[in-house]
C-alpha positions in Angstrom: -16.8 -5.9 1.0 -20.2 -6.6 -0.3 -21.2 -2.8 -0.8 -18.1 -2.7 -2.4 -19.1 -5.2 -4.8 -22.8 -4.5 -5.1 -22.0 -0.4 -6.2 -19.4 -2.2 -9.0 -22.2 -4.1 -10.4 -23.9 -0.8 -10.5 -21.0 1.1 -11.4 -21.4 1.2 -15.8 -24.9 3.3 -14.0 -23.2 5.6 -13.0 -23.0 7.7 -15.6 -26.7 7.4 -16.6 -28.1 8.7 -13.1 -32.0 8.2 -13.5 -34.2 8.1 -10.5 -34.1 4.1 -10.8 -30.8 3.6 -10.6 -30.5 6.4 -7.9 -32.8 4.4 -5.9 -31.5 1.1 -6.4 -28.1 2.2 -5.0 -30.0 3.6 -1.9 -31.7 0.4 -1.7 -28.2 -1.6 -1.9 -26.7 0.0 0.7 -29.7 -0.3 2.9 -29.9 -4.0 2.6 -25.6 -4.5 2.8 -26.0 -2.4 6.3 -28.8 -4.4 7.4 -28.4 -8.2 6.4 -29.1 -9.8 10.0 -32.4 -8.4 9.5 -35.8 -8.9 7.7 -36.3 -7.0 4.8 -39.6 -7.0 2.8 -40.3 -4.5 -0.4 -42.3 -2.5 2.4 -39.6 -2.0 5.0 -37.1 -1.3 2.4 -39.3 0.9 0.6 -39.6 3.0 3.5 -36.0 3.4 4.5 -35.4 4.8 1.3 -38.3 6.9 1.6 -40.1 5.6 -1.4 -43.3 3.7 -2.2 -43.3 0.2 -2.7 -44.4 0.0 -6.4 -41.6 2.5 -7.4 -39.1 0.5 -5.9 -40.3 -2.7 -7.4 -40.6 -0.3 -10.6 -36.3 0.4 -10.5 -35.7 -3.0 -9.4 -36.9 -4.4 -12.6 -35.8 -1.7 -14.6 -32.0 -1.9 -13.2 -32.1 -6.1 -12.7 -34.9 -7.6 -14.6 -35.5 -8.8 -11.0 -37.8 -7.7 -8.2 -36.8 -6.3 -5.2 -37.4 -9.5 -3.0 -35.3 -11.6 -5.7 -32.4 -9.7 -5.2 -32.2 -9.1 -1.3 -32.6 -13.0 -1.1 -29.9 -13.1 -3.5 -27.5 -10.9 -1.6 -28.2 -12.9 1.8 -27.4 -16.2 0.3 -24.3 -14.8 -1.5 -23.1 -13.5 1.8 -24.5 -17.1 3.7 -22.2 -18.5 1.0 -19.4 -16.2 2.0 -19.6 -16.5 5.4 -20.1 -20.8 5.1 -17.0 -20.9 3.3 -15.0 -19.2 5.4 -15.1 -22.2 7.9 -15.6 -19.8 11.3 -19.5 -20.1 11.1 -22.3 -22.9 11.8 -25.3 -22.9 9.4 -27.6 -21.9 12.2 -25.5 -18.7 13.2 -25.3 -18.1 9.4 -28.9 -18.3 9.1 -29.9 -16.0 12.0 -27.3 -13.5 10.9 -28.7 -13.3 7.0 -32.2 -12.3 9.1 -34.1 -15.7 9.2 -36.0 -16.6 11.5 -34.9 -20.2 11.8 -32.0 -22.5 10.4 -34.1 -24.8 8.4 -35.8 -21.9 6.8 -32.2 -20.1 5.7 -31.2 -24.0 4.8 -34.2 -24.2 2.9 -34.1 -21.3 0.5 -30.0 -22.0 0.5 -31.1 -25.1 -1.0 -33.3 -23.7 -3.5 -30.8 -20.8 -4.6 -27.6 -23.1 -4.9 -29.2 -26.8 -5.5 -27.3 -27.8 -2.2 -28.2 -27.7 1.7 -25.7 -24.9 3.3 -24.3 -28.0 5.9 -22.4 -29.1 2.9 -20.4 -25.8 2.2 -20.1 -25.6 6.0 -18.8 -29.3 6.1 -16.1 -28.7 3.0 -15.1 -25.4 5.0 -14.3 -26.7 7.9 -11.8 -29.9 6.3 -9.7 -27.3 5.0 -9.5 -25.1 7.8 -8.4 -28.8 10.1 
C-alpha cells in the first residue's frame, strides 16, 4: 500500500524520465521495503548505487526536500497508519519504523504531527472496544 501510494505521487514523472526522478523512484522503493530499518542519505545512497550528493541532488529537485526529510516523513506516515489501526503499541510502532527507542520515534512523532503517538494509539483503541 505505501509503494503504491508513494509511485502515484510520482506518477505525473513518469512521463518526464530524468535521472532524478529515475532515482527517486529507486530510492522510494528502497525505503517502503525497508521501513523497520535505519536509513541515512549514505545507506540509501548506496543501495541505489549512487553517491550521496546526487541523491540529495534529485531529492530536492523532485520534493524541494532532502532525502532525510522525506524518509522521516514516510516512517511517520506509516507510524500514523499503523497507530490508527488500533492492533499496535507505540513502542512496537516505533521499533518497526527503525528507531532505536520509543521515546525517540515518540519524539520526532511529536514534532512531525504536533501530538505524542500515545494519543492516536489511545483514540484507536476506543473504537476498536
Amino acid at each position: 500500500e505505501l509503494t503504491v501510494k508513494l509511485f502515484s505521487i510520482l506518477g505525473a514523472l513518469d512521463n518526464s524520465q530524468t535521472d532524478a526522478h529515475s532515482t527517486v523512484k529507486r530510492a522510494l522503493l528502497h525505503i517502503s521495503a525497508h521501513l523497520e530499518e535505519p536509513i541515512t542519505v549514505a545507506s540509501l545512497a548506496k543501495a541505489i548505487y549512487v553517491s550521496p550528493r546526487t541523491l540529495q541532488r534529485a531529492f530536492k529537485e523532485t520534493f524541494g526536500h532532502s532525502p532525510t526529510e522525506i524518509i522521516l516523513a514516510i516512517k511517520m506516515h506509516e507510524a500514523k497508519r499503523l497507530l490508527r489501526s488500533g492492533r499496535y503499541r507505540v513502542n512496537e510502532v516505533a521499533y518497526d519504523m527503525g528507531f532505536d527507542s520509543p521515546s525517540h520515534f515518540s519524539r520526532r512523532y511529536k514534532e512531525h504531527y504536533g501530538a505524542p503517538p500515545s494519543n492516536v494509539a489511545k483514540a484507536a483503541k476506543k473504537q476498536v472496544i
